[in-house]
C-alpha positions as CSV (number, residue, x, y, z in Angstrom):
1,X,31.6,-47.6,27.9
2,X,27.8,-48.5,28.7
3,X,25.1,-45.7,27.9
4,X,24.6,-45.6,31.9
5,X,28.5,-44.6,32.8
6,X,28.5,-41.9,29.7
7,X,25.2,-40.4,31.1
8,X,27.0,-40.3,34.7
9,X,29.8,-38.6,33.3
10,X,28.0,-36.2,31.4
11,X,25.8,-35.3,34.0
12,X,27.9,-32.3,35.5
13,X,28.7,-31.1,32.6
14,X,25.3,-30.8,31.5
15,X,24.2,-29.4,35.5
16,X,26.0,-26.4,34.0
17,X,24.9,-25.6,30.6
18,X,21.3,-24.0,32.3
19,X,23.6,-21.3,33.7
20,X,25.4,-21.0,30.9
21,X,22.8,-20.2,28.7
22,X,21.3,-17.6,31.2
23,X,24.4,-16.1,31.3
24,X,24.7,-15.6,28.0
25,X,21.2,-14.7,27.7
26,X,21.4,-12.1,30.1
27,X,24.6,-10.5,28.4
28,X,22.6,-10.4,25.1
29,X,19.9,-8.1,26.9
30,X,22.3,-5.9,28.7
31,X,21.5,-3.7,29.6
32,X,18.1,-3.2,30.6
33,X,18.1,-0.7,33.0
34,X,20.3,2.8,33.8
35,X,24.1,1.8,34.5
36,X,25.7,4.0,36.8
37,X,30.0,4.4,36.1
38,X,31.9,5.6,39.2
39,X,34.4,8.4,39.2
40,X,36.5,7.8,42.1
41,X,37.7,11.5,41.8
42,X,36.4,15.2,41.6
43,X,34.3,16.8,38.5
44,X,36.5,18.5,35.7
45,X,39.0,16.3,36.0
46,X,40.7,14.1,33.2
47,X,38.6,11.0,34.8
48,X,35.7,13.0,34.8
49,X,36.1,13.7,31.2
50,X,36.8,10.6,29.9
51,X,33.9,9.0,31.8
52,X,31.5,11.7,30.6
53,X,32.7,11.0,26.8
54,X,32.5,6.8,27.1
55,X,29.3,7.7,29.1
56,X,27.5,9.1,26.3
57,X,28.4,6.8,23.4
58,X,27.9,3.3,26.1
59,X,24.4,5.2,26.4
60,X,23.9,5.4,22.5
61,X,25.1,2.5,21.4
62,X,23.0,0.2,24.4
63,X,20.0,2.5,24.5
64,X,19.9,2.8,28.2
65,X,21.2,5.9,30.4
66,X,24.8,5.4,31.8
67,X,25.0,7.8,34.5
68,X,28.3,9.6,35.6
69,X,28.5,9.0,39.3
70,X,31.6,11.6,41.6
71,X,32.6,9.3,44.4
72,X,36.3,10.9,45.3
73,X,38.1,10.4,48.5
74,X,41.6,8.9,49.9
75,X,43.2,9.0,46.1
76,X,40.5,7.4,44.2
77,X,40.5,4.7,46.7
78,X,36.8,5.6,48.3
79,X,35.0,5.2,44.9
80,X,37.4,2.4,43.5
81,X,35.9,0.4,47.2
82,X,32.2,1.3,46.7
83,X,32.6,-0.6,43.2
84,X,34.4,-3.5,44.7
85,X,31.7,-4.1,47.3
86,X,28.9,-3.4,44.6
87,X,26.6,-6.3,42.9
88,X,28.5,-7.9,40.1
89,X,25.3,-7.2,38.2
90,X,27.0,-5.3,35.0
91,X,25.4,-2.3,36.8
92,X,28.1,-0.3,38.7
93,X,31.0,0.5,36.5
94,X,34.6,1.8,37.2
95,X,36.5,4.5,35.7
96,X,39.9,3.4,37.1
97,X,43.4,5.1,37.1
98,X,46.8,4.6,37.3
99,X,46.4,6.1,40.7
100,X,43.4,3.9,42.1
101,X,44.4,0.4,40.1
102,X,47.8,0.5,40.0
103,X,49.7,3.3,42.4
104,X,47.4,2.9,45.3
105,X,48.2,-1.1,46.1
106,X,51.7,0.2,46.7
107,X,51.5,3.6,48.3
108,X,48.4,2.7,50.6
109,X,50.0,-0.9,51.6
110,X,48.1,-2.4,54.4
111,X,45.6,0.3,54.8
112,X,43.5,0.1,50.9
113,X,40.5,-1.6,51.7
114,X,40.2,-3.6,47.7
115,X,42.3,-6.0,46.0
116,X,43.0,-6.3,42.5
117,X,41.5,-9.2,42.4
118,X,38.1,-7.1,43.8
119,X,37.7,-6.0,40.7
120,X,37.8,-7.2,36.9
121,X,39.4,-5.1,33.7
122,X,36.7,-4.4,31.3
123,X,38.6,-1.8,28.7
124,X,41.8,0.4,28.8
125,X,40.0,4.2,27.5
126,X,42.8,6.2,26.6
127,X,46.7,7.0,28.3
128,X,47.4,10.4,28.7
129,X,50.6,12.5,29.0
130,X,50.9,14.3,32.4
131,X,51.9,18.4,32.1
132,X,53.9,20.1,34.4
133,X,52.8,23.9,34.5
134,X,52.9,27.2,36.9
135,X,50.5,30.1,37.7
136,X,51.2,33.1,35.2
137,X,52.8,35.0,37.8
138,X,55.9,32.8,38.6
139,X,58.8,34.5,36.8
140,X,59.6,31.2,35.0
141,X,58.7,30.3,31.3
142,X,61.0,26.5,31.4
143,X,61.2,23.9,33.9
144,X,64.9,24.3,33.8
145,X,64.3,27.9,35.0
146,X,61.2,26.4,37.7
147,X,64.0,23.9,38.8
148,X,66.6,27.2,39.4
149,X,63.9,28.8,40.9
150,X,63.6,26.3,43.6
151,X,67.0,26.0,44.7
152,X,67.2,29.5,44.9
153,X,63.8,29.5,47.1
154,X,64.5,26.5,49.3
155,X,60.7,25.2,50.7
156,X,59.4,28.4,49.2
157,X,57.4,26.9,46.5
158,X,54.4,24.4,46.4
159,X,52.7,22.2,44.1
160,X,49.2,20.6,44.1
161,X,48.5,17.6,42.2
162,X,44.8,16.0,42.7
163,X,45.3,13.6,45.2
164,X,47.5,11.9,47.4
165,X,48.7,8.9,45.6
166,X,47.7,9.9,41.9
167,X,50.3,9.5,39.4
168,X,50.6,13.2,39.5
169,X,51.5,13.4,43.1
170,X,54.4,10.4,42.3
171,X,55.2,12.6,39.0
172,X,56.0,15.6,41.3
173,X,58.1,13.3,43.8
174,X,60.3,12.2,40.7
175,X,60.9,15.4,39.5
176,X,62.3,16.8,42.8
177,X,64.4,13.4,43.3
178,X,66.0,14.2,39.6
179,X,66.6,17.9,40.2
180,X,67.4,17.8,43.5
181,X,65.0,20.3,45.0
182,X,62.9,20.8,47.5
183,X,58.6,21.8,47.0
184,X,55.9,20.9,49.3
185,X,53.1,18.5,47.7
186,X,49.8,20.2,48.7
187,X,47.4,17.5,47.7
188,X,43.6,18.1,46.5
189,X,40.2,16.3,46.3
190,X,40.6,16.9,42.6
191,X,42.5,18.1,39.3
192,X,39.2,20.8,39.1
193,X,40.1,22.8,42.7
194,X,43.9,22.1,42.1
195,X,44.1,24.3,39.0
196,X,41.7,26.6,40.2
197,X,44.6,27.8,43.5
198,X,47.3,27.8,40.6
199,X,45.5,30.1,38.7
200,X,44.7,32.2,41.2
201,X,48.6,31.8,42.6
202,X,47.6,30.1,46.0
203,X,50.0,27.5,44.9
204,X,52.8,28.1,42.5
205,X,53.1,24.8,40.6
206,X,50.9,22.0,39.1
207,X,50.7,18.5,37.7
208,X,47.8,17.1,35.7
209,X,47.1,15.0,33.3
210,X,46.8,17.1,30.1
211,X,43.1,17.0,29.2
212,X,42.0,18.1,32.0
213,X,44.6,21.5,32.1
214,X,44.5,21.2,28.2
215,X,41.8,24.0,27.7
216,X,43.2,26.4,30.8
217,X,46.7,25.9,29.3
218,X,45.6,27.2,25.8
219,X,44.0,30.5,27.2
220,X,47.1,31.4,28.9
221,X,45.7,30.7,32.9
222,X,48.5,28.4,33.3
223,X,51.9,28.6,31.6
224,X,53.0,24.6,30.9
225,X,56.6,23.8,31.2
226,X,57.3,20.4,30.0
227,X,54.9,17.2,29.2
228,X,56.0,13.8,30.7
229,X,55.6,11.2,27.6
230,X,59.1,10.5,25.6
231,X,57.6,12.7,22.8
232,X,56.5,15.9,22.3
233,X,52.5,15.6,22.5
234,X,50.5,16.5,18.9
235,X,47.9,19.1,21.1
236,X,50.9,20.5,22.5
237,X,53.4,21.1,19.8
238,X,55.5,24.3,21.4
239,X,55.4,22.3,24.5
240,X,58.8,20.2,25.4
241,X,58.9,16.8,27.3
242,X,60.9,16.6,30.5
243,X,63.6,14.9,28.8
244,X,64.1,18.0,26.4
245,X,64.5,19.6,29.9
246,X,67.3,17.7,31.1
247,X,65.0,15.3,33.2
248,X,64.4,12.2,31.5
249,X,63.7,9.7,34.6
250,X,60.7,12.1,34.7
251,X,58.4,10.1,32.9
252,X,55.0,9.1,33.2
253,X,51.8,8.5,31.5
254,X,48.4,8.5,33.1
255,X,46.0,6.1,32.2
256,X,41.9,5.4,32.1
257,X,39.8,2.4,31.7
258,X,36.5,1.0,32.7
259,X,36.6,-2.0,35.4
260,X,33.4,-3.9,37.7
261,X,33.2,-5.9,40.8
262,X,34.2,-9.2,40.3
263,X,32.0,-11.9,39.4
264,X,30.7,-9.9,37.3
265,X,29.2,-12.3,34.6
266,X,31.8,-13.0,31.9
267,X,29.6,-12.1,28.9
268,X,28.7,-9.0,29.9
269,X,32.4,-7.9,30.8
270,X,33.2,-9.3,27.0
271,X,29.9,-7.1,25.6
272,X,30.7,-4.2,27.3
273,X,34.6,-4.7,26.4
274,X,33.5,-5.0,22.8
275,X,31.3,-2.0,23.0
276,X,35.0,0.5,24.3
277,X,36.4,-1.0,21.6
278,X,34.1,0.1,18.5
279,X,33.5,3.6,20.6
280,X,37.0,3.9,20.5
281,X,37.7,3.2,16.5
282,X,35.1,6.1,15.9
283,X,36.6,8.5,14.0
284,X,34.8,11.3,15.9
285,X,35.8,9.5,19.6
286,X,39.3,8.9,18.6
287,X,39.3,12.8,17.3
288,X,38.0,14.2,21.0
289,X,40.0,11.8,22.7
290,X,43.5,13.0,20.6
291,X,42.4,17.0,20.7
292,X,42.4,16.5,24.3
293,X,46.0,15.2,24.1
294,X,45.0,11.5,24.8
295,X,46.1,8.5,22.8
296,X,44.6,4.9,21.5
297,X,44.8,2.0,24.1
298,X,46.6,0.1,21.5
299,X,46.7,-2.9,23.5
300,X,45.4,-5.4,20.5
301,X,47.1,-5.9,17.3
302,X,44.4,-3.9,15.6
303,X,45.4,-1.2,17.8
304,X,42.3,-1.3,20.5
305,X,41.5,-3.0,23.7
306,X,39.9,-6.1,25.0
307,X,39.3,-7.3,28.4
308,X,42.0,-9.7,28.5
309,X,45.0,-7.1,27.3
310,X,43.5,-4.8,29.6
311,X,43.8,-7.1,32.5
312,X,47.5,-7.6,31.3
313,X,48.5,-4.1,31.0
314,X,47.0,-3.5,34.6
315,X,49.2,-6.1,36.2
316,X,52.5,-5.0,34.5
317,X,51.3,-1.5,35.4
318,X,51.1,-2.7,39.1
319,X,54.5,-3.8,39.6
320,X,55.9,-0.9,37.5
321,X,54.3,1.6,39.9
322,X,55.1,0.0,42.7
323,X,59.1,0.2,42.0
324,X,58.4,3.8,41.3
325,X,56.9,4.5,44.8
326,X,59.6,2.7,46.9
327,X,62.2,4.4,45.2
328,X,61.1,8.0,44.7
329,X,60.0,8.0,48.8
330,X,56.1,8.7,48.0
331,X,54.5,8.9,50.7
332,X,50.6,10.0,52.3
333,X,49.5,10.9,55.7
């Protein structure tokens, strides 16, 4: 081959390497300005609190401020959009759900205004069991008892769950497909004002994901029935899974990662996935994470997360939730 024809061939090749090497430059000084991460739901909620805790060590470890941004509406689905329309800059970050990145593409069919292809998996944070619980006041202290209750109060009884959509609203459907029963879903703009009318006994039953109910649940404001994970969970002990109950189709497991627009440069989605990663092998992360009754991604073989498992996971987790929302009859207005 003459010196010309290689040079020819070469050329395109070498066209690319300048943006290359920004790229990579760029991703090597991200960040260098404030990075704001989008909570597509409420304050006080489980996303809330596993934003503000990646929040703070992101901000540590990269020495600029990441800045916990509320943007709830239409079950995640209003925050999950502003971040799918946002500049692929590195700069607007998502704290996605099973709800908003998995739940919603089925539920919301022809009316969510994103794509999962909109956006691009960064790292898995934590899964979480969901908890079942009542106000104080109900007379029931099992969800066997809850479940008797309910058939003896026909359309008496209600429970709130944070959103239309969430994975707590389709863990509610399940459990009154398996027992049979019949309780209004009363959905809120938030796990926060949810719990807040079950304590007070403006709605008689709730479903959360743990951490967020964890701390109410320990000073006795709400009475927890049954956990949804095939184990009893470690900050619950006492606590029995819905299997224990006699319900074992009701189970689910909430879950929590960080996604950005797509296009977002590669490097910088493979900096800021390396960054979740060593947060999350912290002994003193992996201890706040697990007293709030969350568990490790474990989507590696060493047991942590990487945006390529995490994209992965997300897909399966797509079509799992989607069977589970045309056979359990989810619906929103």
């Amino acid at each position: 081959m003459t010196l010309s024809r290689r040079a020819a061939l070469a050329a395109p090749a070498l066209a690319l390497l300048p943006g290359l090497a920004r790229a990579q430059s760029g991703a090597s000084a991200y960040p260098t300005r404030p990075v704001r991460l989008v909570v597509p739901f409420t304050p006080a909620g489980t996303t809330d609190v596993a934003a503000r805790i990646m929040a703070e060590r992101l901000q540590s470890r990269l020495g600029q401020p990441f800045t916990v941004e509320n943007r709830p509406g239409a079950g995640g689905n209003v925050g999950s959009d502003f971040v799918a329309k946002a500049e692929p800059d590195g700069y607007t970050l998502l704290m996605q759900t099973v709800s908003s990145g998995a739940i919603n593409y089925t539920l919301y069919e022809g009316r969510i205004p994103y794509k999962p292809d909109d956006l691009v998996e960064v790292g898995l944070v934590t899964r979480v069991p969901n908890v079942i619980f009542v106000t104080p006041s109900l007379p029931v202290k099992t969800l066997r008892e809850l479940v008797a209750y309910a058939k003896a109060n026909p359309n008496k009884l209600n429970f709130g769950s944070s959103g239309a959509g969430t994975s707590l609203h389709v863990t509610g459907e399940l459990l009154k497909m398996e027992a049979g029963v019949q309780i209004a879903h009363v959905p809120f703009r938030g796990a926060g004002p949810m719990m807040i009318d079950v304590m007070a006994g403006r709605i008689e039953v709730g479903v959360d994901n743990l951490p967020s109910a964890i701390g109410h649940i320990r000073d006795g404001r709400l009475r927890a029935l049954a956990v949804t994970t095939k184990s009893r969970t470690p900050a619950l002990p006492d606590v029995p899974t819905t299997a224990e109950e006699g319900f074992p189709g009701v189970e689910a497991t909430g879950w929590f990662g960080i996604q950005a627009p797509a296009r977002t440069p590669r490097p910088i989605v493979e900096k800021l996935g390396a960054e979740i990663d060593a947060i999350l092998k912290e002994p003193a992360t992996k201890a706040k994470i697990a007293d709030l009754g969350g568990m490790t991604p474990d989507l590696t073989p060493d047991g942590g997360t990487s945006p390529a498992a995490y994209t992965n996971f997300v897909r399966a987790e797509i079509r799992k939730w989607g069977d589970v929302v045309r056979k359990s009859g989810a619906q929103v207005e």
